[in-house]
N, C-alpha and C positions, 0 to 999 in steps of 0.2 A: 504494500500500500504506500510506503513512503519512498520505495523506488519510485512508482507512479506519480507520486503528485512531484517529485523535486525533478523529474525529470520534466514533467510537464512546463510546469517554473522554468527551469532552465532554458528549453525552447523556447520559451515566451521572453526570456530576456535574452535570449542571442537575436531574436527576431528585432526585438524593440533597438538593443547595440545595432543593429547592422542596419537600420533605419534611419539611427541616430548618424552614423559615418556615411552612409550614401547618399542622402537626401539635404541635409544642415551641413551649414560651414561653421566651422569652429570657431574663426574669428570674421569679425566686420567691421572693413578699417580700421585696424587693429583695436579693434574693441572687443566685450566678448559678443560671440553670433550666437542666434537660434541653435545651434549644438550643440555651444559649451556645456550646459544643466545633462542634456541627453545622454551625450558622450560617457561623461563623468559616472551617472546613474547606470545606466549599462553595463559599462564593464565593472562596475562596481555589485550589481547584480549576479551576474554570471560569474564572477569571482568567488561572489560570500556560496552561490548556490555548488559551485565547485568545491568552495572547503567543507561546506555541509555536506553534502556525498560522501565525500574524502573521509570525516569524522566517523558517519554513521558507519561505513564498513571498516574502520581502526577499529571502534566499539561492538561492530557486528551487533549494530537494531536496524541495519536500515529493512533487513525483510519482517521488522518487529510489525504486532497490530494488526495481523490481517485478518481482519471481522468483515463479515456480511454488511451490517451495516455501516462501514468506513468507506471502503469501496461505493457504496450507494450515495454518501456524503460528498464523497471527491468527486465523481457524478455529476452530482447536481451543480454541484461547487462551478466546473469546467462548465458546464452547461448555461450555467448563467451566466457565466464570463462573455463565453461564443456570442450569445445571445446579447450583451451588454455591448461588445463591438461594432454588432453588426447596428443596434437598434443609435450606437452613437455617431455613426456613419449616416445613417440614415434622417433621422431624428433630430439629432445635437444632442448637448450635454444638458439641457432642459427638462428635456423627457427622460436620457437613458440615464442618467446618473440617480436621481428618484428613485427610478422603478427597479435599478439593479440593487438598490439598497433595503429598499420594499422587500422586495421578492427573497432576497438574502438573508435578511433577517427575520420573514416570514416563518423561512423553513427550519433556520438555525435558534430562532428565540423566540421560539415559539408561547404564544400564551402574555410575551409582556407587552401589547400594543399600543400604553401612554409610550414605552421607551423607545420603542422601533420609530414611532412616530414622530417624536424628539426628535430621534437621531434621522430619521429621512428628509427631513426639512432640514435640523441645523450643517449637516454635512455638505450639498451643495450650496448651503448660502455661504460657508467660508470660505470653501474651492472658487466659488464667483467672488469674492471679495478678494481672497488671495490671491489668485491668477488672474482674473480680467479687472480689477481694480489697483492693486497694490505692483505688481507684478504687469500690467498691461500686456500679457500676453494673451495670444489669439485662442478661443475654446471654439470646440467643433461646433459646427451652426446646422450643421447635416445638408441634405438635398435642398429643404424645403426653404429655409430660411434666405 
């Protein structure tokens, strides 16, 4: 189970590094550019998720856990993820970022819905305060916008 989900991780941040290097420039006029944050993130990702591997098979847990319902967990987990990308592509960060935190917590915390509901509202209004406000960077607007 934890082979699964760290490799999954792992993918997911060599894709996001190798996004960050072929698409953004590192600097602009010698300032920092739209890749410096990326870049950095990235392979700092795929680093920590490399020595975690590395750890779990020195300690021999990484085939540790493998329950029925963890596998159903990690599942869903990835599932929502997929679905989180696609609907923020499509949508913006408006819509997917809400609904992926709804639905997340839905299924993981289950039963406390004053807190889910706290947290699905105050989470996008700091990610729009701190990235499109303080930060002035660009948030996905999707097709329609």
């Amino acid at each position: 189970m934890r082979l699964f989900f760290y490799l999954f991780i792992l993918v997911v941040a060599v894709c996001y590094t190798y996004m960050a290097f072929a698409d953004l420039s590192f600097l602009n006029r010698g300032r920092m550019g739209p890749g410096f944050f990326p870049r950095i993130l990235g392979v700092s990702m795929v680093v920590v998720m490399l020595l975690v591997i590395l750890n779990d098979i020195k300690n021999r847990t990484l085939f540790s856990g493998a329950q029925d319902s963890q596998y159903q967990d990690a599942a869903v987990l990835i599932g929502l993820s997929l679905t989180f990308g696609v609907l923020l592509m499509v949508l913006g960060y408006v819509v997917a970022i809400p609904a992926y935190i709804a639905a997340t917590l839905y299924y993981f915390n289950c039963g406390k819905h004053k807190t889910n509901a706290a947290v699905t509202v105050a989470v996008p209004v700091v990610i729009h305060f701190l990235f499109g406000t303080l930060l002035n960077a660009a948030l996905p607007h999707g097709l329609w916008w």
